[in-house]
C-alpha positions in Angstrom: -87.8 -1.8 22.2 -91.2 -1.4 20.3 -93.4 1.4 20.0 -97.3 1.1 19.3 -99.0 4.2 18.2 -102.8 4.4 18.2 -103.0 6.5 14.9 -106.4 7.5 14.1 -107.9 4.7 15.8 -105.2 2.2 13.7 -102.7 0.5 16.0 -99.0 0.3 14.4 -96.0 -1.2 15.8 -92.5 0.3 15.2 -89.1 -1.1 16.4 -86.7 1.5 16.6 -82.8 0.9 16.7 -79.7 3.1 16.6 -78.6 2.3 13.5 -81.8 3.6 11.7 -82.3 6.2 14.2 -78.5 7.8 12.8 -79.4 7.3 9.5 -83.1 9.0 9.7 -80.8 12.3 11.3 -77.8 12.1 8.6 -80.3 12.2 6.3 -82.2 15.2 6.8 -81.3 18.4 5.2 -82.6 22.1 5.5 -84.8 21.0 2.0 -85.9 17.5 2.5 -86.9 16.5 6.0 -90.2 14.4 4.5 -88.6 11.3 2.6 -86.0 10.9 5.8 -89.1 11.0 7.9 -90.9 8.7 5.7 -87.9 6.0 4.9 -87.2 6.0 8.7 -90.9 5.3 9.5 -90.6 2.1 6.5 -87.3 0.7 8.4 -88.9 0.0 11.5 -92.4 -0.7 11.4 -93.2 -4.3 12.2 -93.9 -6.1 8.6 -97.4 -6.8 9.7 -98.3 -3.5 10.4 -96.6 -2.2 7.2 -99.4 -1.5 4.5 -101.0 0.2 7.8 -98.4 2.5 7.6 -98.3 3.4 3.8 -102.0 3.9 4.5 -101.8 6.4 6.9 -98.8 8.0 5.2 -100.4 8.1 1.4 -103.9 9.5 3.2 -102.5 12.6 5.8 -100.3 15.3 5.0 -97.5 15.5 7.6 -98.1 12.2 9.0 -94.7 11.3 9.0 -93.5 14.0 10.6 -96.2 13.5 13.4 -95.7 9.4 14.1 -91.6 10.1 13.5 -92.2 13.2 16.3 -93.8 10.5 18.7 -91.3 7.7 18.7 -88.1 9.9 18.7 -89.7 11.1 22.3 -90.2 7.5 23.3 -86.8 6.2 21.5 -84.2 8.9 22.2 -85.4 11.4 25.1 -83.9 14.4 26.2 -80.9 14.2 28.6 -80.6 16.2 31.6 -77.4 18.5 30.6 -76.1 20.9 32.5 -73.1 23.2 32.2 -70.6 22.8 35.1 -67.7 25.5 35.4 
């Protein structure tokens, strides 16, 4: 599956996959929830579209947290879960 996001007018391509996905979430702790954000963003962008990327991410505070926000909707939506007694 590949995402494009249209970030301030600059189109980047991420490929998501499970394995980076699990790492990005074991990674995050109650202090540091920026570099997870950031290394899972470098795993899967396309190679092209990499120095795009470290543009956006050097130039806007929170960006990471934004474009990681975006493709976790697309890559792992919510499940309909209901309680059954």
């Amino acid at each position: 599956m590949e995402i494009k996001l249209s970030i301030n007018g600059i189109d980047v391509t991420f490929k998501p996959n499970k394995l980076a996905y699990n790492s990005y979430i074991n990674d995050i702790t109650m202090t540091d929830k920026i570099a997870p954000a950031t290394n899972f963003l470098r795993r899967i962008v396309l190679p092209e579209d990499k120095e795009k990327l470290n543009e956006i991410l050097d130039n806007h505070a929170g960006a990471a947290l934004q474009i990681v926000e975006k493709i976790i909707k697309q890559f792992a939506p919510d499940l309909e879960i209901e309680i059954k007694n």
